[in-house]
N, C-alpha and C positions, 0 to 999 in steps of 0.2 A: 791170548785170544784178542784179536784187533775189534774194537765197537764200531756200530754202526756211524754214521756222518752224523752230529747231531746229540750226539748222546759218551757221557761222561763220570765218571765214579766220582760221588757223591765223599764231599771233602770233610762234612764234619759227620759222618758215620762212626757210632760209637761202636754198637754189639749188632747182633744180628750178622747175618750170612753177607761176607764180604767176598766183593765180585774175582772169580780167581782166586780166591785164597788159599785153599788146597791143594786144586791142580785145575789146567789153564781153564777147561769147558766149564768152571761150577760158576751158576749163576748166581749173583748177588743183585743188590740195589743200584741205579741207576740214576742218575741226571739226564734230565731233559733239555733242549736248548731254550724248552720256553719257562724255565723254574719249574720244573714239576720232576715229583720224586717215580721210578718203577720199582715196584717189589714182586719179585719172582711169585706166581703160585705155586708153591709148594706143591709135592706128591702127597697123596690122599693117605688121610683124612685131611690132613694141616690147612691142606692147599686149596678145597674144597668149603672146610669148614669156615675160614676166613674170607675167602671170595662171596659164599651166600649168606656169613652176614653182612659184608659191606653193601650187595646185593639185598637186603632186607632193610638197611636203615637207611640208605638213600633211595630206596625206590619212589619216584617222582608222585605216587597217587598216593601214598603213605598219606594216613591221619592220624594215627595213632599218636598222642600228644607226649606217651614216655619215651618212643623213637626219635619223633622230630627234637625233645627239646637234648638227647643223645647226639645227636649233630654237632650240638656247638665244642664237645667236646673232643670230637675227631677231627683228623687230616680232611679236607674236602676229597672227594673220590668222586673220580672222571672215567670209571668202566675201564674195562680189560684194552690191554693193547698186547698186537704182537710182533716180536722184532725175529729178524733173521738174521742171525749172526754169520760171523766168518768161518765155524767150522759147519755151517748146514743147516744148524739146530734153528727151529723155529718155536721159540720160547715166548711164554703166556706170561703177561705183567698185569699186576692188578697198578693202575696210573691215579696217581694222589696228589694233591699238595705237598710242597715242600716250605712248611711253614718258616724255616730261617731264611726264603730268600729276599724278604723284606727288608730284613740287617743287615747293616753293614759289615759289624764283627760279629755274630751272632756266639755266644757264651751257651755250652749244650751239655745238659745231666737228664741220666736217661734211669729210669727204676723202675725195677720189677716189682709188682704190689702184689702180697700176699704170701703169709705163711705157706702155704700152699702149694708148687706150682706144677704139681700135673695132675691131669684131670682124670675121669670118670674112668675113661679105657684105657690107662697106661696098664702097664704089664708091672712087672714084679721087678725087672733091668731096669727102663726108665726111671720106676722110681727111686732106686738106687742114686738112678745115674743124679735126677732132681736134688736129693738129699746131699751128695756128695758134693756139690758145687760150694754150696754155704750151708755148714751146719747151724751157725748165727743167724741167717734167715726167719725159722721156726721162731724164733724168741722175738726178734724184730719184727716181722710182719712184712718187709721188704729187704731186698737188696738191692743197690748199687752198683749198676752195669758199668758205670763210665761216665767221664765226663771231659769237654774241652773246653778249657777258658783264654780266651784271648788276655796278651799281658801288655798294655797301652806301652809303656817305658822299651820294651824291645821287639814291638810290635810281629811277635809270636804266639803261637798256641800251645798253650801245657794242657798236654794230653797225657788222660790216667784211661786205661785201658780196664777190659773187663778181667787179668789177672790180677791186675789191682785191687780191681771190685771184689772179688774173689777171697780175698785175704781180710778184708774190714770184720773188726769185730768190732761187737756192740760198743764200746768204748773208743773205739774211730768212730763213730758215725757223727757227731757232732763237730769235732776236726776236718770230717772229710767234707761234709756240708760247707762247712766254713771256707773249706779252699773253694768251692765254687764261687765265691763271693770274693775272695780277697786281693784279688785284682784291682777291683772296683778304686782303690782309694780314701773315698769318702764314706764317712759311717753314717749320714743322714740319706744318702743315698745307695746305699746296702740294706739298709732299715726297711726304705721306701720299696725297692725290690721284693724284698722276702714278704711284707707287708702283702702285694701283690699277687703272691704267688698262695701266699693262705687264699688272700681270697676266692682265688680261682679255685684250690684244695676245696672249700667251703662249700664250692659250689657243685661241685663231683660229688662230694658225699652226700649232700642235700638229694642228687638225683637217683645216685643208690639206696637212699634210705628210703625214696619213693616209687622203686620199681620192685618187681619179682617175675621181670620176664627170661634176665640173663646172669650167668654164675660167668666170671670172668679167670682164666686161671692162665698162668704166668702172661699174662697182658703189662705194659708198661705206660709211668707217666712219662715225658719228654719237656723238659724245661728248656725256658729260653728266655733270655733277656740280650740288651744290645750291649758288647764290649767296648764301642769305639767309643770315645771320650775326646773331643776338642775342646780346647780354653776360650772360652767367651772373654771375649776381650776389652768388654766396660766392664764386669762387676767382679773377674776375678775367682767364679766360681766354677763349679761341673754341670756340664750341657754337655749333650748328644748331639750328634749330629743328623739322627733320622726322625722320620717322626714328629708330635707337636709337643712340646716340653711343657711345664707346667714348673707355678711356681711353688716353694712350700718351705717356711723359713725366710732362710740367706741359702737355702741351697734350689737352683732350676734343675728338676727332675723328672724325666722319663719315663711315660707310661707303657712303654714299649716292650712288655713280656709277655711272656705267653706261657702256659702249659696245656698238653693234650694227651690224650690215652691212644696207642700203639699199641699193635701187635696184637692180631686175633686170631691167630690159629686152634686157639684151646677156649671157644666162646659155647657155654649149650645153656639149651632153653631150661627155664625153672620156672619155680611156683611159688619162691622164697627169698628172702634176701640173702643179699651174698655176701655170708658173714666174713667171708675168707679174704674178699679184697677189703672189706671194710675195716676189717683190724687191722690189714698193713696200712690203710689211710689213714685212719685214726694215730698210729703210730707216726708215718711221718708227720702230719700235722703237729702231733704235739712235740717233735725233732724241731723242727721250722719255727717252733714260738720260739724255743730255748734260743733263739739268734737273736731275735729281735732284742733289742738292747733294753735293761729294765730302764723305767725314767727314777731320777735321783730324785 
């Protein structure tokens, strides 16, 4: 199925519904020419359920102070667009940020949070099918969709796919974390990284601990930091190349990461916390310290 003028399959897409994947007409995610992500609406409920909450936390007269400060943890979302493809179909996109296009090599691990992940109205198949994917899930709190890391020395991407993810038992998880990182080179700045991304973790759970309007169920974090590495050429050390570096030691380091929460097809309203993602966070948080290097 040929895309429209303008519009491109999205190069560091880990899991989720990929464009064609099946057979030619199935829609997937999309690239924009102006950096902006499309994700198909789904058929109902998914596709409904996920349009009216993005529809509900960006709505522009919002006051509600546990929605707005929900924002900084999502994609920005620019309302529906729709395209009409080459065989006819005229297809409904919900149109987002595509937070990697600020990097250069952007480095990308995508996890599903939650012992958990199907919700209220699955059937008795679905759950099956939920459980059958990772039985290690249940114990973990999350799973590990994928991930791609750029590798500076043959300036490629190693990519681990979601049968990858699929297979990690408890006992990978710390291994497999680690490969997200071990590109990087430098252990003061893998440090400073991981460092980073707690705190953003930190931050997520601060704002679940303080809501009870939403239960989140198989929803994803999406990690990123920058892979591209140039040699600074007075000191000798590791700089990036995007971005404003900073200094910290003998190593110049890059503030340039990011994590975000993805994927709401399975979002419904509550009146409690939601202990379900909060254990899978709790869980990787305390995965994420295990990296950080003890001090001697």
């Amino acid at each position: 199925m040929s895309l429209p003028d303008g519009l491109s399959i999205p190069p560091l897409q880990i899991a989720g519904h990929f464009h064609g994947e099946k057979y030619p007409t199935e829609l997937g995610m999309l690239q924009t020419s102006d950096k902006c992500l499309l994700k198909p609406v789904q058929d109902p409920p998914r596709g409904t359920t996920e349009l009216n909450f993005y529809n509900t936390v960006f709505e522009s007269s919002c006051k509600d102070t546990v929605i707005l400060n929900l924002r900084n943890f999502l994609p920005r979302y620019f309302r529906t667009h729709t395209i009409k493809l080459s065989t006819g179909i005229e297809a409904l996109y919900l149109k987002m940020e595509d937070i990697t296009c600020k990097y250069h090599k952007p480095c990308v691990l995508d996890i599903k949070v939650g012992a958990r992940t199907y919700d209220p109205d699955a059937d008795q198949a679905k759950i099956n099918y939920e459980l059958s994917k990772s039985m290690h899930a249940q114990q973990m709190g999350f799973r590990i969709l994928g991930m791609k890391v750029f590798c500076p020395l043959t300036g490629r991407y190693l990519s681990f796919d979601k049968q990858w993810g699929k297979k990690l038992k408890e006992s990978d998880i710390i291994p497999a974390l680690a490969q997200f990182f071990n590109e990087v080179g430098c252990e003061q700045f893998k440090s400073f990284v991981v460092r980073q991304f707690l705190g953003r973790l930190t931050e997520i759970r601060d704002w679940f601990t303080s809501q009870k309007q939403f239960v989140f169920y198989a929803s994803s974090l999406l990690f990123v930091y920058e892979g591209s590495p140039v040699e600074n050429e007075k000191s000798d050390v590791w700089v990036h190349d995007t971005g404003t570096a900073r200094s910290h030691g003998d190593v110049v380091q890059e503030a340039l990461t990011d994590v975000r929460m993805i994927d709401f097809a399975h979002v419904f309203p509550a009146n409690c916390l939601d202990e379900n993602f909060l254990f899978g966070l709790n869980k990787l948080i305390s995965y994420f310290e295990i990296l950080i290097p003890q001090d001697k």
